[in-house]
C-alpha positions as CSV (number, residue, x, y, z in Angstrom):
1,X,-24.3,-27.4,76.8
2,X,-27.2,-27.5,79.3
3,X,-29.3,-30.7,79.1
4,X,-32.9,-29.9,78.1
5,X,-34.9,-32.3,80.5
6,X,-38.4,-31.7,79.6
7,X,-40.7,-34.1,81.8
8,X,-44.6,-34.7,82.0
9,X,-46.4,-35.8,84.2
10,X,-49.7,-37.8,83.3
11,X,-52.1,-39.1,86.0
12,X,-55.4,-38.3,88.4
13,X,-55.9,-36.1,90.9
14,X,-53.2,-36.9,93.1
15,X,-51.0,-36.0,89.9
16,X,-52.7,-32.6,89.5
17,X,-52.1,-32.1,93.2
18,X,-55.4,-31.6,94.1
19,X,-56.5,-30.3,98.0
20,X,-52.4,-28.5,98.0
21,X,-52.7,-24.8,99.0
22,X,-49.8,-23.8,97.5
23,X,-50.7,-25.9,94.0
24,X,-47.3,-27.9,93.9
25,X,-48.7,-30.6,94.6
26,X,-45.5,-33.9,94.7
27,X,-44.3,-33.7,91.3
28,X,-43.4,-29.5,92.1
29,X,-42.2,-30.4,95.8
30,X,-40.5,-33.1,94.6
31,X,-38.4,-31.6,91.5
32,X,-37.4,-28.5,94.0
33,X,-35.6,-31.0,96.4
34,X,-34.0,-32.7,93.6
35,X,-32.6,-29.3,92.5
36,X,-33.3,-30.5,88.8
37,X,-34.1,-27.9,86.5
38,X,-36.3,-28.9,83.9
39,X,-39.3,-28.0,82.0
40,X,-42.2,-30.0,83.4
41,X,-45.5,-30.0,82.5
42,X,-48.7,-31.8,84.4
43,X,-51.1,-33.6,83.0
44,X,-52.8,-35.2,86.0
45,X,-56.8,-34.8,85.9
46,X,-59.3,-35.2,88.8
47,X,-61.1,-38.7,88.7
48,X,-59.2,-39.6,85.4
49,X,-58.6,-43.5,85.2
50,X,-55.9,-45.9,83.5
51,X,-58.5,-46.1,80.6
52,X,-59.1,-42.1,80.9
53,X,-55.4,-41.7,81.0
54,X,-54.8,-43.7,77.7
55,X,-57.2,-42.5,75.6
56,X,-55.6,-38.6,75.4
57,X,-51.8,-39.5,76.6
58,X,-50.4,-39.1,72.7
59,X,-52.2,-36.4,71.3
60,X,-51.2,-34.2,74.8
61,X,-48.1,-35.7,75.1
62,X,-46.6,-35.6,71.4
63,X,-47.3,-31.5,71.9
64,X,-45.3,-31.8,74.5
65,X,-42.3,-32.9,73.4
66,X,-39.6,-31.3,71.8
67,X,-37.1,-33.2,69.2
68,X,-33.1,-33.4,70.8
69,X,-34.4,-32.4,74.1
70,X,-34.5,-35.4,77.1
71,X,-38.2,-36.1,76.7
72,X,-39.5,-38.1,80.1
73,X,-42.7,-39.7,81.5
74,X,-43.6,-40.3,84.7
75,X,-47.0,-42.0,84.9
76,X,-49.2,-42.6,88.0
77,X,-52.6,-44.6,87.3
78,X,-54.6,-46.9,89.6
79,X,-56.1,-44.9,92.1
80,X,-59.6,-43.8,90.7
81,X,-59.7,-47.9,88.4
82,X,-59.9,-49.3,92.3
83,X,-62.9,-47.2,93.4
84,X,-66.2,-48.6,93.3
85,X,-68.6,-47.3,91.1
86,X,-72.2,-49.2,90.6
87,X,-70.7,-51.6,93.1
88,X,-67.5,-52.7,91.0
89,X,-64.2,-50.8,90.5
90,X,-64.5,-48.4,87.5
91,X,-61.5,-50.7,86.0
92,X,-61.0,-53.8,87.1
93,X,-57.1,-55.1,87.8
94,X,-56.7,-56.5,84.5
95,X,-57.6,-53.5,82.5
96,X,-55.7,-51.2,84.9
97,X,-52.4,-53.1,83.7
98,X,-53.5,-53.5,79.9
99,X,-53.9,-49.2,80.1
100,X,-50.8,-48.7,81.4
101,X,-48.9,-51.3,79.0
102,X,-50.2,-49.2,76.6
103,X,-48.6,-46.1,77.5
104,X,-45.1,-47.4,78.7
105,X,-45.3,-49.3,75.1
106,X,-46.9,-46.4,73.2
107,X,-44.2,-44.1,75.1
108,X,-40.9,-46.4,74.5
109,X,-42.3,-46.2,70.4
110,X,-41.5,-42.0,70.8
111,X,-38.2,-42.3,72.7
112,X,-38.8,-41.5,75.9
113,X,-37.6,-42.7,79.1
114,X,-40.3,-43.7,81.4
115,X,-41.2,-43.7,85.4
116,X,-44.0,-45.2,87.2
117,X,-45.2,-44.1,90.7
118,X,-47.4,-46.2,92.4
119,X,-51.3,-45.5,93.1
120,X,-51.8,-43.5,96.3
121,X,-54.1,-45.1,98.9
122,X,-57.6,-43.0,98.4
123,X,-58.6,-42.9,102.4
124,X,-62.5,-42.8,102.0
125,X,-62.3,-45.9,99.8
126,X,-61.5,-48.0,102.7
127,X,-59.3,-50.8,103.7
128,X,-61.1,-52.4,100.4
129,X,-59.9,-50.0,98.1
130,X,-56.4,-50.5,100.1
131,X,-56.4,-54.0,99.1
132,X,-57.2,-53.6,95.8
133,X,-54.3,-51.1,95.1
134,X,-52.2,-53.7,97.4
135,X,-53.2,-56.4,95.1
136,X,-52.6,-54.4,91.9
137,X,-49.1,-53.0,92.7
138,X,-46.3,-55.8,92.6
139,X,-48.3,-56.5,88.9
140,X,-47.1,-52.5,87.9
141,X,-43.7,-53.3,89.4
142,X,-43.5,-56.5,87.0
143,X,-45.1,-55.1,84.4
144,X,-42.8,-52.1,84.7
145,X,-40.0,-54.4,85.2
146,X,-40.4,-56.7,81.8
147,X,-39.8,-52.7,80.1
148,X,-37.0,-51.7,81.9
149,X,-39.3,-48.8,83.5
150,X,-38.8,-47.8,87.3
151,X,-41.4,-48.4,89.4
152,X,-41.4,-46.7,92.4
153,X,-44.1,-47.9,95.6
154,X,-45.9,-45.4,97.7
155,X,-48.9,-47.0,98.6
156,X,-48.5,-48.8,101.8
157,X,-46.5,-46.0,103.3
158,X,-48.9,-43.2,102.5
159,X,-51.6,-45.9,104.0
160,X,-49.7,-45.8,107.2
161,X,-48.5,-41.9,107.1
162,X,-50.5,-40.1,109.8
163,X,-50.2,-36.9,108.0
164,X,-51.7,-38.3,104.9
165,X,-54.1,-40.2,106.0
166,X,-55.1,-37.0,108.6
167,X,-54.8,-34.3,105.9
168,X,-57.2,-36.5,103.5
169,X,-59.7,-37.4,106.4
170,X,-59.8,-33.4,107.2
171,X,-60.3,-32.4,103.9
172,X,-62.7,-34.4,100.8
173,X,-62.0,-38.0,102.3
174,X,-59.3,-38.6,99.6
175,X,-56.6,-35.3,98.7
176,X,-54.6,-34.0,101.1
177,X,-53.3,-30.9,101.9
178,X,-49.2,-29.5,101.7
179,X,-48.1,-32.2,104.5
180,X,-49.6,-34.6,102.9
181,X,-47.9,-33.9,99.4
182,X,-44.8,-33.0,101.0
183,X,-45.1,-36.6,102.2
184,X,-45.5,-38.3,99.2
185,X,-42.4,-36.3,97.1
186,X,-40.4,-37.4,99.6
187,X,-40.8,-41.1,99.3
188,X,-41.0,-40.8,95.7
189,X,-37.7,-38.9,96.0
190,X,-36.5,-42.0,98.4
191,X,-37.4,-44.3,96.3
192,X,-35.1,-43.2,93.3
193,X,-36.5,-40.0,91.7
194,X,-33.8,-38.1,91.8
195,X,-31.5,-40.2,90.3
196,X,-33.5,-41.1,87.3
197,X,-33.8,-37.3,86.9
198,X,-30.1,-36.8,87.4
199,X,-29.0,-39.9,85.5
200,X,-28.6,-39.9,81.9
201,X,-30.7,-43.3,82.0
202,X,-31.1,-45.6,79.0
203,X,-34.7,-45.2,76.7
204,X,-37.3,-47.1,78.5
């Protein structure tokens, strides 16, 4: 019988895939190269934050999900709490990791096995926006750690990625186009995707 992987993917902008011509965005690019088939929905949403994020993951998720299948999470917050706003980040670093405690947790109480990618690096925020997300990530790798979650790091090597950082600087300042995507699916494939995918993986 044919495993019924259904996954969703809950995040920003860089989730949605925002500024991709061909609207695949990473999560699309990256499940074709993993050869996976599955049933994936996205949930990402342009300026969304952690808090954002919480506050509709169970009502959209739980409509998602479908009882017996292999119901997975893959969760990428951080990006959008680090930009200023009023001259402070729109969440600060401690409410960025109390929001996403509460989705691993709220997702581990439904079952489901759970992924975290890292924030991507928003180019028009800075090298100050670039340290805050530097700053916040090995705290999502512990907390993601302390559940059992995977946490997988993309920040610093999108930072450094010419065609990221060229695609975004072309375009709004922050998205980028199909390069750029095509560059992030692959270090989220690197970095273990595909083997959680293909891996019947104990419930986060």
């Amino acid at each position: 019988m044919t495993r019924d992987l259904r996954i969703t993917f809950l995040g920003d902008s860089f989730v949605q895939g925002l500024g991709d011509p061909e609207y695949r965005g990473w999560p699309g690019r990256a499940l074709q190269q993993a050869g996976v088939t599955a049933t994936a929905f996205n949930l990402g949403i342009r300026r969304n934050t952690s808090a954002d994020v919480r506050r509709r993951w169970a009502a959209e998720l739980t409509a998602r999900l479908l009882p017996g299948a292999d119901n997975r999470l893959v969760v990428s917050v951080g990006s959008n709490d680090a930009m200023l706003e009023d001259g402070a980040p729109r969440v600060g670093h401690a409410g960025t990791l109390t929001n996403l405690a509460a989705v691993l947790d709220g997702a581990h109480a439904l079952g489901l096995t759970a992924l975290v990618v890292g924030p991507p690096p928003v180019v028009c925020g800075g090298p100050e926006h670039l340290d805050r997300l530097l700053r916040l990530v090995p705290d999502q790798r512990g907390l993601c750690e302390r559940r059992g979650v995977p946490f997988l790091d993309v920040t610093r090597a999108l930072a450094e990625d010419p065609v990221w950082v060229a695609e975004a600087t072309a375009g709004d300042g922050a998205h980028p186009g199909a390069g750029g995507y095509r560059r992030l699916a692959g270090l989220v494939l690197a970095a273990g995707f595909a083997g959680w995918l293909t891996n019947d993986l104990p419930r986060s």
